[in-house]
Backbone as numpy.savetxt, mean C-alpha at the origin, in Angstrom:
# Nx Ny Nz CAx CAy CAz Cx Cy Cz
-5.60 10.08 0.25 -5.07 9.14 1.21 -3.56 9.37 1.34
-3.13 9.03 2.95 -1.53 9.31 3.20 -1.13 7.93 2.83
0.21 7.76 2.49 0.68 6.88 2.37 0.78 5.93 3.70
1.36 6.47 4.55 0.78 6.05 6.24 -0.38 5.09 6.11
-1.35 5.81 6.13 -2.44 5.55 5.90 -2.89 3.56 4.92
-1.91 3.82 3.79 -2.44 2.93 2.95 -1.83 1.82 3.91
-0.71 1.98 4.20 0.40 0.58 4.92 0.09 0.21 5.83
-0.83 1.40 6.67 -1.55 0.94 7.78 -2.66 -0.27 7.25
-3.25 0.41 6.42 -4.89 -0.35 5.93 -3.87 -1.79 5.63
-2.82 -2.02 4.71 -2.21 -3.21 4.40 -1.94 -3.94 5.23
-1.83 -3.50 6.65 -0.97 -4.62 7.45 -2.37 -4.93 8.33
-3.64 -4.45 8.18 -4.56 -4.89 8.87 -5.43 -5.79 7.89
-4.95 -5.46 6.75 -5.58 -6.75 6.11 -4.72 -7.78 5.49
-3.37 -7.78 5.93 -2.74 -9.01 6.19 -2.82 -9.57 7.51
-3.10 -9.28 8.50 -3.11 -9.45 9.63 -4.49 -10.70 10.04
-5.65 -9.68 9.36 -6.76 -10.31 8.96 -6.89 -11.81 8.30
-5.54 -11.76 7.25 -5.55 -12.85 6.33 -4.95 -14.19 7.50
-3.86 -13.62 7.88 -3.15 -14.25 8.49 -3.90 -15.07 10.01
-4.69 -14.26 10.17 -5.82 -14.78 11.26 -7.08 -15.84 11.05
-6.89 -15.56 9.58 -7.99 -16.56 8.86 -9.70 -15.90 9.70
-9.63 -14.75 9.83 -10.75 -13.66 10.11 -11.61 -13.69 8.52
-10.92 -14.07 7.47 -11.85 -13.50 5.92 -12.58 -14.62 5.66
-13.93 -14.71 5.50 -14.56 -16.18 4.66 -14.08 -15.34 3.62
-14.52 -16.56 2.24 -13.82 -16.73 0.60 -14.48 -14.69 -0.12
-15.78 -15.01 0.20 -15.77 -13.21 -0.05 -15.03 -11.97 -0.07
-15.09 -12.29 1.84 -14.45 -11.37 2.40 -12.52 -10.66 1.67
-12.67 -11.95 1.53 -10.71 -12.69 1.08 -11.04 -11.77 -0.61
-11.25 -12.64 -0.91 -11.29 -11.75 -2.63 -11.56 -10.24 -2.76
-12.62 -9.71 -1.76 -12.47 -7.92 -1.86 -11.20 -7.60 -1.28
-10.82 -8.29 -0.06 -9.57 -7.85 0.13 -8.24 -7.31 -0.51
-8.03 -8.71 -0.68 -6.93 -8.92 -2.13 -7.16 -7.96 -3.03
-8.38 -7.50 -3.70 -8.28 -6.67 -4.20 -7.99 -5.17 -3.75
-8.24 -5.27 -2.79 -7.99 -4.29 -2.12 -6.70 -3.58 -1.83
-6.12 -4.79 -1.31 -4.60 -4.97 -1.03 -3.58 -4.37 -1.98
-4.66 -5.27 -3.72 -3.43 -4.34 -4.87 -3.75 -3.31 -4.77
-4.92 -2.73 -4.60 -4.58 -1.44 -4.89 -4.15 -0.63 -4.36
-3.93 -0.67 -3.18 -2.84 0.14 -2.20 -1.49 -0.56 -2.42
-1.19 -1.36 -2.67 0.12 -1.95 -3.36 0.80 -0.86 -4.54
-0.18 -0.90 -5.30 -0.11 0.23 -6.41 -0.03 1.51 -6.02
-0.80 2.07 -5.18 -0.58 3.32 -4.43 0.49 3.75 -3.86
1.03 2.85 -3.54 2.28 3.02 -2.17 3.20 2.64 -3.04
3.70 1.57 -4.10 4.66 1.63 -4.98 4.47 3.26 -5.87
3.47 3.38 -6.51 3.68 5.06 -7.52 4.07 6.06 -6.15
3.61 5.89 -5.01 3.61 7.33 -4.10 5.27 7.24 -3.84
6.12 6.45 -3.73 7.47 5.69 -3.29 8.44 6.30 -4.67
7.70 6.05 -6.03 8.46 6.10 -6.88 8.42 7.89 -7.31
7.71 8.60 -7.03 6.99 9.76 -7.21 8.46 10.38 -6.03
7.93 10.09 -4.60 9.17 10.88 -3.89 10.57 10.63 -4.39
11.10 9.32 -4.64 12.70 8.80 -5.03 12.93 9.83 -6.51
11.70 10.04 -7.48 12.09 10.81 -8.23 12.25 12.24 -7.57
11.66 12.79 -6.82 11.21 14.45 -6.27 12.90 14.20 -5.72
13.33 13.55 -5.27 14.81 13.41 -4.16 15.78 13.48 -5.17
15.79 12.59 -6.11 16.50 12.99 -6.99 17.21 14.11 -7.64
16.05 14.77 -8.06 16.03 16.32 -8.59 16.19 17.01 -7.80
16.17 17.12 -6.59 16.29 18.03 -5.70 18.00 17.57 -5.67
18.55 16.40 -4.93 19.78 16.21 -5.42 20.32 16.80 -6.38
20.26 16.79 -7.41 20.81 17.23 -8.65 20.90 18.34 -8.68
20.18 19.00 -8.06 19.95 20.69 -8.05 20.92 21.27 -6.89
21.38 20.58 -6.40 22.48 21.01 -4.65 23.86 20.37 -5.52
């Protein structure tokens, strides 16, 4: 998965939330859902700021 990708999926299932579109089910896979592209997109974020770094350091 692109990171694109995950922020996209995030803002359609806040969007969702925010629409009150989820019965109580729906809502709880979400959420879970949600962290885990939360998690994805924070490590993929922290992964490039390190790659930038080093490349910095190296110029």
């Amino acid at each position: 998965m692109k990171y694109e990708q995950a922020v996209h999926e995030l803002e359609t299932i806040v969007q969702r939330l925010e629409n009150n579109e989820l019965n109580l089910d729906e809502m709880s896979s979400e959420l879970k859902r949600a962290q885990q592209l939360i998690k994805f997109c924070k490590d993929r974020l922290t992964k490039s700021d390190e790659e930038i770094k080093k490349i910095l350091e190296n110029n």
